[in-house]
Wavefront OBJ file of the C-alpha trace (Angstrom):
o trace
v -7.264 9.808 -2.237
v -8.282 9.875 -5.920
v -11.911 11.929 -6.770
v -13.193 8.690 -7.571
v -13.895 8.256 -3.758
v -16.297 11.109 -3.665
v -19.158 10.120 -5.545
v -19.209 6.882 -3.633
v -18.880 8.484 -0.426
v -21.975 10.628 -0.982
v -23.701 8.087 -3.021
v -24.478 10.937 -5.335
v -25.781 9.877 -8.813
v -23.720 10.473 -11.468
v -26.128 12.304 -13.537
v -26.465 14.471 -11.137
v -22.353 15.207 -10.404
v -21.112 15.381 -13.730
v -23.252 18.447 -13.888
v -22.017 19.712 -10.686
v -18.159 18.384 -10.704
v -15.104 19.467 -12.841
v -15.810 17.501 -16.378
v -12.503 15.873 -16.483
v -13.395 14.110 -12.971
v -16.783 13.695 -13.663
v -16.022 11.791 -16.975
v -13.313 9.792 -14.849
v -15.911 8.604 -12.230
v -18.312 7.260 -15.130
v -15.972 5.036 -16.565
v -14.428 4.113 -13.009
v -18.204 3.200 -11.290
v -19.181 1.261 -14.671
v -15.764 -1.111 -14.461
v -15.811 -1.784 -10.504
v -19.655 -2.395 -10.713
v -22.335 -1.646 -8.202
v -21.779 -3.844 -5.312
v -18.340 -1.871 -4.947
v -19.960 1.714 -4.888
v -22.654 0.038 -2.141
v -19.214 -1.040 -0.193
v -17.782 2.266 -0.217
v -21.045 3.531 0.556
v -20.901 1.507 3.820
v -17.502 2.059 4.279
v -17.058 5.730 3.993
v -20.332 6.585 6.423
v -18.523 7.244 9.370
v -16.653 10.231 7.852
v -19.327 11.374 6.283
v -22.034 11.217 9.098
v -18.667 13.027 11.312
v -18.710 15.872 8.768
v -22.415 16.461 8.846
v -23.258 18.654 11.281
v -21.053 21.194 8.930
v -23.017 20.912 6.121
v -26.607 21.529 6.332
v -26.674 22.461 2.497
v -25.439 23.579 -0.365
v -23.929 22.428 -3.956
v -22.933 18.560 -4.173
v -19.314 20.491 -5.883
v -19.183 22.394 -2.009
v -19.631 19.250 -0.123
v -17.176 17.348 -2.525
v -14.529 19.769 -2.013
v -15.197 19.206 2.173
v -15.112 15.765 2.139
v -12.137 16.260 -0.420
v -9.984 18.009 2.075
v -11.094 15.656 5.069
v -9.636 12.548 2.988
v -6.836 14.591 2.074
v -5.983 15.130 5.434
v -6.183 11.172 6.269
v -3.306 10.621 3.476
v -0.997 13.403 4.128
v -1.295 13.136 8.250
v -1.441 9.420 8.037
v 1.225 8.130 10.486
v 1.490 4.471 9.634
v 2.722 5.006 6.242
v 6.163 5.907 7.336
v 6.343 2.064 8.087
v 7.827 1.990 4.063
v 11.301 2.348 3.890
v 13.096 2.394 0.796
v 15.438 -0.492 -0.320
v 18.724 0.284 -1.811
v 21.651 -2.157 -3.573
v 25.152 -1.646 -2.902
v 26.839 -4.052 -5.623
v 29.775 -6.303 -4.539
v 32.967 -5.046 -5.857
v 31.664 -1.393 -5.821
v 30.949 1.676 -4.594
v 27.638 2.697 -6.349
v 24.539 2.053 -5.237
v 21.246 1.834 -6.601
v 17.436 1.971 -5.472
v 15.861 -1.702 -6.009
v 12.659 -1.361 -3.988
v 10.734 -0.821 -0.799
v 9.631 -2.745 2.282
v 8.337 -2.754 5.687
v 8.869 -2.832 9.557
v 6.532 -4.481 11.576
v 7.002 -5.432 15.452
v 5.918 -8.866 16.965
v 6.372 -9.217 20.791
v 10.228 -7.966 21.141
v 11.167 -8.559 17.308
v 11.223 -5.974 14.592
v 11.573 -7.249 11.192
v 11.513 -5.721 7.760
v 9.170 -7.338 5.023
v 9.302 -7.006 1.425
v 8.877 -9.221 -1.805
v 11.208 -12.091 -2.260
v 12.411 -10.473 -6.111
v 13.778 -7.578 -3.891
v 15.393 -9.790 -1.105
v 16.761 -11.903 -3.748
v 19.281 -9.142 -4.606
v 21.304 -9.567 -1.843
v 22.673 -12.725 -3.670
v 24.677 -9.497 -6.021
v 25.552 -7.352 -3.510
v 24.735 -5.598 -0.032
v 20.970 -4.969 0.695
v 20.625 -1.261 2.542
v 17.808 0.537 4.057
v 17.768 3.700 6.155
v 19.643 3.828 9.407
v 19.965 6.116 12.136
v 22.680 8.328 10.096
v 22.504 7.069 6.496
v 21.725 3.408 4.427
v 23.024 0.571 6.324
v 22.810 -3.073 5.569
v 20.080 -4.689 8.021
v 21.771 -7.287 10.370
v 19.443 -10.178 10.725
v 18.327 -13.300 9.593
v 17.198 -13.460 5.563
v 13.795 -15.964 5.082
v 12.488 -16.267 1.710
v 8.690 -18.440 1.811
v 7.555 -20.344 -1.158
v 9.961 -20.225 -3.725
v 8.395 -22.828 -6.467
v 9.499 -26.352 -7.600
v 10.610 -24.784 -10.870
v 13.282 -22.796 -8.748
v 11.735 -19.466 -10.839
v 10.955 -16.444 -8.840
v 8.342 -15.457 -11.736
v 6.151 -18.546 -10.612
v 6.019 -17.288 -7.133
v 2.822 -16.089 -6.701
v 3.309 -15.082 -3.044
v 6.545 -13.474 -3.309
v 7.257 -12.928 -0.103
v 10.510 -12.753 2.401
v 11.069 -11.143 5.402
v 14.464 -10.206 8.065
v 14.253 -10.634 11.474
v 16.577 -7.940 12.419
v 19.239 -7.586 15.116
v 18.438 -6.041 18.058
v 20.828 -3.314 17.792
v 20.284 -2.546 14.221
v 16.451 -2.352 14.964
v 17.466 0.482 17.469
v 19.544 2.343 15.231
v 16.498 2.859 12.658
v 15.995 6.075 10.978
v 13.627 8.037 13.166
v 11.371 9.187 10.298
v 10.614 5.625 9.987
v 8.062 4.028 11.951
v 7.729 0.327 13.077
v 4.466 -0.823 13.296
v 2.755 -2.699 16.356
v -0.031 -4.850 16.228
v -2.819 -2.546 16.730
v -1.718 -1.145 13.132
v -2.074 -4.702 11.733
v -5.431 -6.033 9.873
v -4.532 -10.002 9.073
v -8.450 -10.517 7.589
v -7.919 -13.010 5.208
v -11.089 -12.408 2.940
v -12.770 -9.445 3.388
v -16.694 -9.743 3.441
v -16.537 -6.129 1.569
v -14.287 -4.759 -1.349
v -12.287 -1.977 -0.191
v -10.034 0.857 -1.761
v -6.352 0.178 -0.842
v -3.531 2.232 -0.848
v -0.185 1.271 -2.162
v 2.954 3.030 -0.537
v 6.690 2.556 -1.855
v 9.503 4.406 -3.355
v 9.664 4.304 -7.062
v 13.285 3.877 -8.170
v 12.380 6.421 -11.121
v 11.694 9.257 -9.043
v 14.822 8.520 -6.982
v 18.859 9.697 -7.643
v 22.209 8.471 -6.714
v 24.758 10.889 -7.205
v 28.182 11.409 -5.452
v 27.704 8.389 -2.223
v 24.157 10.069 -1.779
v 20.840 8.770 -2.201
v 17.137 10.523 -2.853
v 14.250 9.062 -2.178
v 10.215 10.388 -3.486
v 7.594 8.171 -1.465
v 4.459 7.684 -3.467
v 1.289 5.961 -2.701
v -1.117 5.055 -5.173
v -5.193 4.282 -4.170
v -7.671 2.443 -5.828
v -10.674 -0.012 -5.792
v -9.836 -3.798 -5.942
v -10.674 -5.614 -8.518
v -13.964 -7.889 -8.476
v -14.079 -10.829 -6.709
v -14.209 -12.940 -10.061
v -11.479 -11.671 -11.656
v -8.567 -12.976 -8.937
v -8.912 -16.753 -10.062
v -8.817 -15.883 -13.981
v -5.488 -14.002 -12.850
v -4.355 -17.090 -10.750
v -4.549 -15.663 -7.851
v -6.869 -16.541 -4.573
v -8.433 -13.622 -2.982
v -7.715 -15.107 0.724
v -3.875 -14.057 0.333
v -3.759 -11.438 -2.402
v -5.155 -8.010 -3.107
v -5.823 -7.044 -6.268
v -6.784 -3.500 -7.627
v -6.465 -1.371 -10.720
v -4.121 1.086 -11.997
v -3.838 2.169 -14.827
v -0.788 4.422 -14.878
v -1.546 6.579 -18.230
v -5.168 7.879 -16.925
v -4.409 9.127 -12.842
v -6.662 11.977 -11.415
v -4.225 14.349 -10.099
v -6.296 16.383 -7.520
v -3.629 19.228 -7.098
v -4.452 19.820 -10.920
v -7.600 18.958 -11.641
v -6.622 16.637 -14.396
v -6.630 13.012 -15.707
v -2.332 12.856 -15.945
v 0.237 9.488 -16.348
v 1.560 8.814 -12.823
v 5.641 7.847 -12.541
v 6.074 4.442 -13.463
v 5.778 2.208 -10.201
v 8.848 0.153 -10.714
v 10.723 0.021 -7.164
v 7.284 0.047 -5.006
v 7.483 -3.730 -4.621
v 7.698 -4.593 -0.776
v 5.792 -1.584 0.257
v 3.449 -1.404 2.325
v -0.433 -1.421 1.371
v -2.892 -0.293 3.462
v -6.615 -0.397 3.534
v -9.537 2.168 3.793
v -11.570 -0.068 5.954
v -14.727 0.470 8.002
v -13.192 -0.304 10.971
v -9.913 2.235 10.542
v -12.532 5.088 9.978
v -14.559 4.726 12.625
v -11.626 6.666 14.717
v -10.275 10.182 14.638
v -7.560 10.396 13.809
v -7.698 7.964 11.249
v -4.751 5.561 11.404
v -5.129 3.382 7.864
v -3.790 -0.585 9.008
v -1.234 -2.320 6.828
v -3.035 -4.799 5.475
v -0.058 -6.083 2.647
v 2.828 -6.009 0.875
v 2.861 -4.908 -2.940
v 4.964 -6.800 -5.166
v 3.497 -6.660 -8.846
v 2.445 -4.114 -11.637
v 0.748 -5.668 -14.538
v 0.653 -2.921 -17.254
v -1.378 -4.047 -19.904
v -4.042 -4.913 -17.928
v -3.805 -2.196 -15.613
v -3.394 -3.634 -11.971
v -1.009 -3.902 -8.857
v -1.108 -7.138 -7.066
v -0.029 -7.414 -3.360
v 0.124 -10.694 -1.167
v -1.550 -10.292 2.309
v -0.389 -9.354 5.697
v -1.275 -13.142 7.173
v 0.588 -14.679 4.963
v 3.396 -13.353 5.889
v 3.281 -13.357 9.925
v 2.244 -16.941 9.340
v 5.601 -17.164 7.391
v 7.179 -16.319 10.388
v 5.192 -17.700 12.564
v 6.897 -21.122 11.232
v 10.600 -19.318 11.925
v 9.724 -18.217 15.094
v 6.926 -20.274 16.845
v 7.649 -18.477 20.050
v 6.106 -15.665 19.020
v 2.471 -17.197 18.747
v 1.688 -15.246 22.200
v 1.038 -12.867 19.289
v -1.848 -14.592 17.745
v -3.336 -15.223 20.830
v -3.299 -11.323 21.710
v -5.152 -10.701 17.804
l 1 2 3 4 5 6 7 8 9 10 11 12 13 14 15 16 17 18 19 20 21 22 23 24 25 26 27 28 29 30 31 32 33 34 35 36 37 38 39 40 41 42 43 44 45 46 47 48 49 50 51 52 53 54 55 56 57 58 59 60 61 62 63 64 65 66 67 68 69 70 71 72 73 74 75 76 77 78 79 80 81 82 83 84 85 86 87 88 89 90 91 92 93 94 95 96 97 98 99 100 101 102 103 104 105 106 107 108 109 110 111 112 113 114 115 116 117 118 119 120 121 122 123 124 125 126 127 128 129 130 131 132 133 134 135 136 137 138 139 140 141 142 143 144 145 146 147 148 149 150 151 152 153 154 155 156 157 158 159 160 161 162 163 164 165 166 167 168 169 170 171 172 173 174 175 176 177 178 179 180 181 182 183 184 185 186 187 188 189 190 191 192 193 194 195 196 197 198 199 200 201 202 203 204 205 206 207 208 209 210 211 212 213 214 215 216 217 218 219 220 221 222 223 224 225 226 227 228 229 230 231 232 233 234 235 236 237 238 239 240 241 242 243 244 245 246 247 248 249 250 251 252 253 254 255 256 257 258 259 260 261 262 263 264 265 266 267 268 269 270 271 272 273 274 275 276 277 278 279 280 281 282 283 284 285 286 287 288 289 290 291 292 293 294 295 296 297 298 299 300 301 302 303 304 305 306 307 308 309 310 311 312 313 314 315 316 317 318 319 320 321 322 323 324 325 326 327 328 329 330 331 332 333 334 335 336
């Protein structure tokens, strides 16, 4: 998780941890608390208790920089150990009329009663209109069997209006069982479908950025990345166009990323291909457990550069997408 976390977590005041923290982080953290505003840090605050009430019988005292680096390490743990990321799978493009293939983006595999089905953005599923869609099977990329559903697509007939962007498969049974086994699918007790959240959260955004990945000789690499940050304010989603009830909003500003491993404010790969992973949020309820297990709460499916942000639509919107396909399914409301 990025430092910015850590002065939240311990509520520490920043006059006090940019004397006690690396300068490069401590400079990063300014700027970060003054553009999310207070009501955010008071969120986190909240949020973030439970892990750091767990961790305090360990430290009675010492520097703020010691009990940064503790709680550092703790919410490293969460993102390197945490198992419902491996719901991403990358998305790859094998073009009709030939062999190559390409990597086009990311999405997601959810279960709902005795259906699995992969979600991503609609911009990603709309490829398979030029060629083969793949993701990762049991023994290499294979083209999901299934039914395609594409929600929303506006009167103008323009995916760039779309401001849900969302589409899902409902795969075959016997391509659902002949997953990759690094990938997992997701039940419901790794679902959060809150539409509005009463707080503001940090989110993580998971995917494989088609930048970081190679196709050479029939074989494809993949690098999975996840990106966390604070959402936006609440006032900002309507002068975007968006309605916080079914998007998530938060900032990211590719050119200034603290990289913990080296203590430095570095550009982060660009996140083109991450669109139909998952995102998943850092809420109170997820860290009251041990181990923490981080709920998908969306699916990413815009970067906006200039102004620094990645937009996601949210989880609901999309089970209530199939909801409409598959109405036999609603014993799965009932059991949320």
């Amino acid at each position: 998780m990025p430092k910015k976390v850590a002065a939240a977590v311990k509520n520490v005041p920043l006059s006090v941890a940019r004397k006690k923290l690396p300068r490069p982080l401590a400079l990063y953290l300014q700027k970060v608390t003054k553009k999310v505003g207070a009501d955010f840090v008071s969120d986190v605050s909240q949020v973030f208790s439970h892990l750091k009430n767990r961790g305090a019988d360990d430290f009675q005292e010492g520097s703020i920089a010691k009990k940064y680096a503790r709680d550092g390490k703790m919410l490293r743990a969460i993102i390197h150990d945490n198992p419902t990321f491996s719901s991403t799978v990358p998305i790859a493009l094998e073009r009709f009329n030939s062999q190559k293939s390409e990597l086009i983006g990311s999405g997601v595999l959810i279960r709902i009663c005795n259906r699995t089905f992969l979600l991503t953005a609609a911009h990603v599923a709309d490829f398979k209109s030029e060629g083969s869609i793949m993701i990762p099977g049991r023994d290499w990329f294979m083209s999901p069997g299934g039914c395609y559903h594409t929600m929303n697509l506006p009167v103008s007939g323009n995916r760039a209006d779309d401001k849900l962007d969302a589409a899902f498969v409902c795969l075959d049974d016997d391509f659902a069982a002949n997953l990759h086994s690094s990938h997992r699918v997701l039940g419901h007790q790794d679902l959060s479908l809150e539409e509005e959240p009463v707080r503001r959260y940090y989110y993580v955004f998971a995917g494989f950025p088609w930048r970081k990945g190679k196709v050479t000789n029939g074989s494809i690499a993949t690098a999975f990345k996840t990106i966390e940050s604070a959402e936006i304010q609440k006032s900002e989603y309507e002068a975007l166009g968006l309605n916080r009830s079914q998007h998530i909003v938060i900032q990211f500003n590719r050119k200034r990323v603290f990289q913990e491993s080296r203590q430095l404010v570095e550009v982060f790969p660009s996140p083109s291909g991450m669109s139909g992973g998952g995102v998943y949020v850092w809420s109170e309820e997820a860290l009251k457990a041990w181990p923490v297990r981080l709920p998908l709460v969306g699916i990413a499916n815009e970067f906006i550069p200039d102004k620094g942000l990645l937009i996601a639509t949210r989880l609901h919107v999309y089970i209530r997408g199939i909801l409409q396909f598959y109405p036999e399914l609603f014993t799965f409301v009932r059991e949320r």
